[in-house]
C-alpha positions in Angstrom: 1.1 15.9 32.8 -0.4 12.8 34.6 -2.7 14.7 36.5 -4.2 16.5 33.3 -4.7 13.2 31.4 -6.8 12.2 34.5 -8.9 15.4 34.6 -9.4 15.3 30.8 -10.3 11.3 31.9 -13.1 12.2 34.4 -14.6 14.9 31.9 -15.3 12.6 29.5 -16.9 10.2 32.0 -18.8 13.0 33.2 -20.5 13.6 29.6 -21.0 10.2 29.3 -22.6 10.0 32.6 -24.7 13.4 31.4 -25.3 12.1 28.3 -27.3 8.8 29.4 -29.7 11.1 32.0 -27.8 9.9 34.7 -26.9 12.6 38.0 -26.1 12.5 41.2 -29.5 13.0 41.8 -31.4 10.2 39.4 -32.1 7.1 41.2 -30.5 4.0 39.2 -31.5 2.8 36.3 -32.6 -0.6 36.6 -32.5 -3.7 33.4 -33.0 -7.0 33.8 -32.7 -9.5 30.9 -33.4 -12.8 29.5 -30.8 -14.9 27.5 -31.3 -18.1 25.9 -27.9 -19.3 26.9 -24.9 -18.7 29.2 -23.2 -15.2 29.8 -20.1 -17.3 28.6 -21.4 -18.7 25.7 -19.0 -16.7 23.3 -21.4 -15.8 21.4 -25.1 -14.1 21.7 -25.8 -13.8 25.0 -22.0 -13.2 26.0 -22.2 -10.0 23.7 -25.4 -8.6 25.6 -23.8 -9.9 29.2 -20.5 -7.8 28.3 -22.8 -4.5 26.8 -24.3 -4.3 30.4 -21.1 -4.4 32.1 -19.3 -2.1 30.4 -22.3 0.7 30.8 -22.1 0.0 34.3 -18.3 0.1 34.0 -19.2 3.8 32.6 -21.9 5.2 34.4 -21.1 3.6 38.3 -23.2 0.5 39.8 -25.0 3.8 41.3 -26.5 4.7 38.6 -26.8 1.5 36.6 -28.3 -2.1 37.7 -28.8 -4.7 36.2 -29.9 -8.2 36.4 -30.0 -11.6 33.9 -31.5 -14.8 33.7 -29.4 -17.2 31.7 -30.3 -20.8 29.8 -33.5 -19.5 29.0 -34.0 -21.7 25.7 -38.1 -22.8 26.7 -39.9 -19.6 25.7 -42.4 -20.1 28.6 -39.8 -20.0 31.2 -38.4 -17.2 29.7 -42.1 -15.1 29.5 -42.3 -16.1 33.0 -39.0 -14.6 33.6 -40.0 -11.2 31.8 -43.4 -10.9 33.4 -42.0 -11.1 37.2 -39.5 -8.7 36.3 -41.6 -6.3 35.0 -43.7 -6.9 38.2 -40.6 -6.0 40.3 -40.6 -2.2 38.2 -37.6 -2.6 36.1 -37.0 0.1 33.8 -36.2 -2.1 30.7 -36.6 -5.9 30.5 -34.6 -6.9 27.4 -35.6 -10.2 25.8 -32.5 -10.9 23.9 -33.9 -13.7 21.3 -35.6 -13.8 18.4 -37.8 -16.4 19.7 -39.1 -14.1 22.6 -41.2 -11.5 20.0 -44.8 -13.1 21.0 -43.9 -13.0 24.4 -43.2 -9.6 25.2 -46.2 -8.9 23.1 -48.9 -10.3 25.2 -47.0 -9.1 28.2 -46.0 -5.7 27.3 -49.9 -3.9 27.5 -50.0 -5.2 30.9 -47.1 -2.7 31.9 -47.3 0.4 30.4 -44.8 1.9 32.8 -42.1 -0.4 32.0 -40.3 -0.4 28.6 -39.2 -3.8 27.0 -37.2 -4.5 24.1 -35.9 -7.7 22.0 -33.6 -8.7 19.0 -32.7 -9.2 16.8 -35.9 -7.7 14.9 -37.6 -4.9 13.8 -40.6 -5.3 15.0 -41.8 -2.9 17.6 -45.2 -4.3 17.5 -46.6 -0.3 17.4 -49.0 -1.8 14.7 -50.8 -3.6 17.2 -51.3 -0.3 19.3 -47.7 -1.3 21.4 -46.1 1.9 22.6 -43.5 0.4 25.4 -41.6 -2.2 23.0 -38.5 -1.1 21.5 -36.6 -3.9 19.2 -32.8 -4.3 17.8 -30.7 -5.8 14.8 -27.5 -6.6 14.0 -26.6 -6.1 10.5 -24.3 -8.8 10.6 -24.9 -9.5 6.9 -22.0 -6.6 6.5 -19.3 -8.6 8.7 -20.5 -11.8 7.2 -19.6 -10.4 3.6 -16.0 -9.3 5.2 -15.4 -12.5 6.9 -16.7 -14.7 3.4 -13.8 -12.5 1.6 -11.2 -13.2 3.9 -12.4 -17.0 3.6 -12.3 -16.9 0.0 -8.8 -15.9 0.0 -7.2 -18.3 2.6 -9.3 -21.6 1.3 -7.6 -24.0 -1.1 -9.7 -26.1 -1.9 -12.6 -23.8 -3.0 -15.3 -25.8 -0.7 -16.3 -24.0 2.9 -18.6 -25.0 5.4 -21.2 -23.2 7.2 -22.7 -23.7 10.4 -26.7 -22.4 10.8 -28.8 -22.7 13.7 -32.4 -21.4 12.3 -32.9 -20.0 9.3 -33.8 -16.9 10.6 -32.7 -12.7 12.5 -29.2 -12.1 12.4 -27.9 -16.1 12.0 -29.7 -15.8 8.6 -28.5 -12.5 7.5 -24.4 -13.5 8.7 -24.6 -17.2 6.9 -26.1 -14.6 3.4 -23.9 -12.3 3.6 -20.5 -14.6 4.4 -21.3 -16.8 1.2 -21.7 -13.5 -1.0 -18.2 -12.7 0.2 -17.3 -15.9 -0.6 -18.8 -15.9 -4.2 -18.1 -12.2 -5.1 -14.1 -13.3 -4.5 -14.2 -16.6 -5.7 -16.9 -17.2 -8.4 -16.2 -21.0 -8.7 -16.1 -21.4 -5.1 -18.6 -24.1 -3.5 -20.5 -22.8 -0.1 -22.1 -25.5 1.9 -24.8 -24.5 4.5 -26.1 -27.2 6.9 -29.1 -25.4 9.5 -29.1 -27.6 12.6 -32.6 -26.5 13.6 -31.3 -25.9 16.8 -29.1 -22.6 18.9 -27.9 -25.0 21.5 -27.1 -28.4 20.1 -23.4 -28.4 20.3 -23.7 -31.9 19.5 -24.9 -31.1 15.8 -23.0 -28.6 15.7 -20.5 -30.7 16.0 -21.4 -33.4 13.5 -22.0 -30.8 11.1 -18.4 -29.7 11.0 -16.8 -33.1 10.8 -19.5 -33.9 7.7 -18.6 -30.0 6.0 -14.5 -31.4 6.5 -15.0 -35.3 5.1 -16.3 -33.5 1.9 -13.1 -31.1 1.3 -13.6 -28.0 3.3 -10.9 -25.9 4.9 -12.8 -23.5 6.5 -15.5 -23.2 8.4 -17.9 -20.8 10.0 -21.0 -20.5 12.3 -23.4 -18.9 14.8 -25.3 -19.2 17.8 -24.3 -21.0 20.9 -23.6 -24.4 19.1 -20.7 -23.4 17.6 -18.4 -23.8 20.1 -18.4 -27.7 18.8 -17.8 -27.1 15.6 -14.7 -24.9 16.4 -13.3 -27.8 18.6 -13.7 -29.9 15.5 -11.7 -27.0 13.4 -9.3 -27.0 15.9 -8.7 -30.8 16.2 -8.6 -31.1 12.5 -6.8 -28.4 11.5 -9.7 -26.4 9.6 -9.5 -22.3 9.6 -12.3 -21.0 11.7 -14.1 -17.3 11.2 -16.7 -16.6 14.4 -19.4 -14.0 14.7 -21.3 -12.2 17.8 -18.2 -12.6 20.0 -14.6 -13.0 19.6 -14.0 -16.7 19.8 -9.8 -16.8 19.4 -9.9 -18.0 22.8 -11.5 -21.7 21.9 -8.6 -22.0 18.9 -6.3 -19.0 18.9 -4.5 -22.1 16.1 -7.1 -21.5 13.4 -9.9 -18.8 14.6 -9.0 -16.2 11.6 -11.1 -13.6 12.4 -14.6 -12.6 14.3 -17.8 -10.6 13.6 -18.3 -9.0 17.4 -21.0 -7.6 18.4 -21.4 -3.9 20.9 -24.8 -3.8 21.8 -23.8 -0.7 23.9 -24.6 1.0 20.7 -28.2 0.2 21.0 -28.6 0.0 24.2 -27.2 3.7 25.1 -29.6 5.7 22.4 -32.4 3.5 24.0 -31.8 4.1 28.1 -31.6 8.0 27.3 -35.0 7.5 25.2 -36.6 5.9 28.1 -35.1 8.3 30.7 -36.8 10.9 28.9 -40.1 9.1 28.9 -40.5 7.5 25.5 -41.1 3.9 26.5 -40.8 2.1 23.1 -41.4 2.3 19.2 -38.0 2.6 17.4 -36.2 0.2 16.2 -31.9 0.0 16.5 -29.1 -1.7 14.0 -25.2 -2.7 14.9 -23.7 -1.7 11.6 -19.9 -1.3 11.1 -20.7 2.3 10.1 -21.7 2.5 13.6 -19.0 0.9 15.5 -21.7 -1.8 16.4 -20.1 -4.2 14.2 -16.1 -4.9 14.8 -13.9 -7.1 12.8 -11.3 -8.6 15.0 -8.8 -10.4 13.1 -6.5 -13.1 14.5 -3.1 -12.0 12.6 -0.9 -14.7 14.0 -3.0 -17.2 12.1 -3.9 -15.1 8.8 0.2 -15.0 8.7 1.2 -18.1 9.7 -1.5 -19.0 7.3 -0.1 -17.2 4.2 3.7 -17.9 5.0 2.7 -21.5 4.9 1.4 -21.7 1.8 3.5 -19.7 -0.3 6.7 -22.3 1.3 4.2 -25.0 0.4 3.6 -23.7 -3.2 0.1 -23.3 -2.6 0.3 -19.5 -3.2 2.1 -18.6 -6.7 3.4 -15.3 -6.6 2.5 -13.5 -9.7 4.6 -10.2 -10.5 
């Protein structure tokens, strides 16, 4: 019985490995990629880092290289970064920031044999006569409206606090779509938004928390980088926590409620076949939670603990 499971096992890793154009035969495929922060960031660039490694995990470090530069937050480092690469004849260079776009398209013509992409956008740049740029998105508006219900439900006080970075990609569309969660379940509820102007300032993050707390909020969210100081403020004050683009029960397994994660493998595994069979660029990807892109990982401990506590402490009145 044992020994079928594991044939059934290395089918199914043979198709995968079929499916992606990979062979015996095919030499590896190689990606190298730019982050604006660490591979252990818990949030953006951890979820790209973790996509790469399990498509190696998948295909075999035979078939599948790939290399990153991390802490790339000054745009010109990082378009020196993508150019070299592409110099060295990677097969994609991934520019994984939203901040990279003008970059890869001055550099991008002068390497027409190399595919690049970026995120999160839409923007291919095949209007400018780019054919070698493909780009990404995360939908995270979707798991932002989950998450705001959740918070809705848990918050006594009616006031939560968010968390922004920029106002702009997938921070933008997770911060609208967790306060129409929040709204559509609690009309009367009071959503306050505070954008840092930074992806990296912990420090404000920080700051930001404690000033969303000192004016009645008992939960919090967030996203980018930053966050991870505005969860240690949740955590030392008590404050429920909901975290997107990586599961971040780790910092606070005490009050991290639940987490919008993201699988770029989704993207990434349409787009490698695409290139293998020679279209370099010009169509755009989503994570939706239609598509598995898009997970909800919820912390139950704490959503229980939560709701036993506040029925014993009367804060939950039972209506039958």
């Amino acid at each position: 019985m044992k020994l079928k499971k594991n044939i059934i096992i290395l089918i199914m890793i043979s198709i995968l490995v079929l499916s992606l154009g990979f062979g015996a035969s095919a030499k590896a495929f190689r990606v190298a990629v730019i982050m604006p922060s660490s591979i252990s960031d818990m949030a953006f660039s951890q979820s790209m880092y973790e996509a790469l490694v399990t498509i190696q995990e998948e295909v075999g470090k035979e078939n599948f290289e790939f290399v990153y530069s991390e802490n790339m937050f000054v745009v010109a480092d990082a378009a020196a970064a993508v150019r070299d690469y592409a110099s060295e004849g990677y097969d994609l260079v991934i520019a994984h920031g939203s901040q990279y776009g003008s970059s890869l398209m001055e550099i991008a013509p002068d390497f027409p044999n190399t595919s690049f992409t970026w995120g999160t956008s839409v923007n291919t740049f095949s209007d400018q006569g780019i054919t070698n740029i493909f780009a990404y998105e995360a939908r995270s508006e979707e798991g932002g409206y989950v998450c705001g219900v959740l918070a809705a439900k848990l918050s006594q006080t009616g006031i939560i606090g968010v968390i922004g970075p920029i106002e702009t990609g997938d921070a933008k569309l997770y911060v609208d779509g967790f306060k129409a969660g929040v709204l559509a379940t609690k009309p009367d509820g009071q959503v306050n938004v505070n954008w840092t102007g930074s992806f990296s300032d912990v420090a404000l993050a920080s700051e930001a928390a404690q000033t969303h707390i000192n004016v009645g909020a008992d939960v919090l969210t967030g996203t980018a980088q930053m966050v991870v100081g505005a969860i240690g403020v949740a955590r030392q004050r008590g404050v429920l926590w909901f975290g997107t683009q990586a599961n971040q029960t780790s910092l606070a397994p005490e009050v991290v409620v639940a987490n919008q994660v993201y699988d770029w493998t989704v993207v990434l595994r349409p787009m490698i076949q695409l290139i293998k069979e020679g279209k370099m660029g010009g169509t755009t990807y989503a994570l939706t939670l239609a598509n598995g892109g898009l997970k909800i990982v919820v912390n139950q401990e704490v959503l229980v603990e939560k709701t036993i506590q506040d029925i014993i402490e009367g804060k939950i009145n039972i209506e039958l």
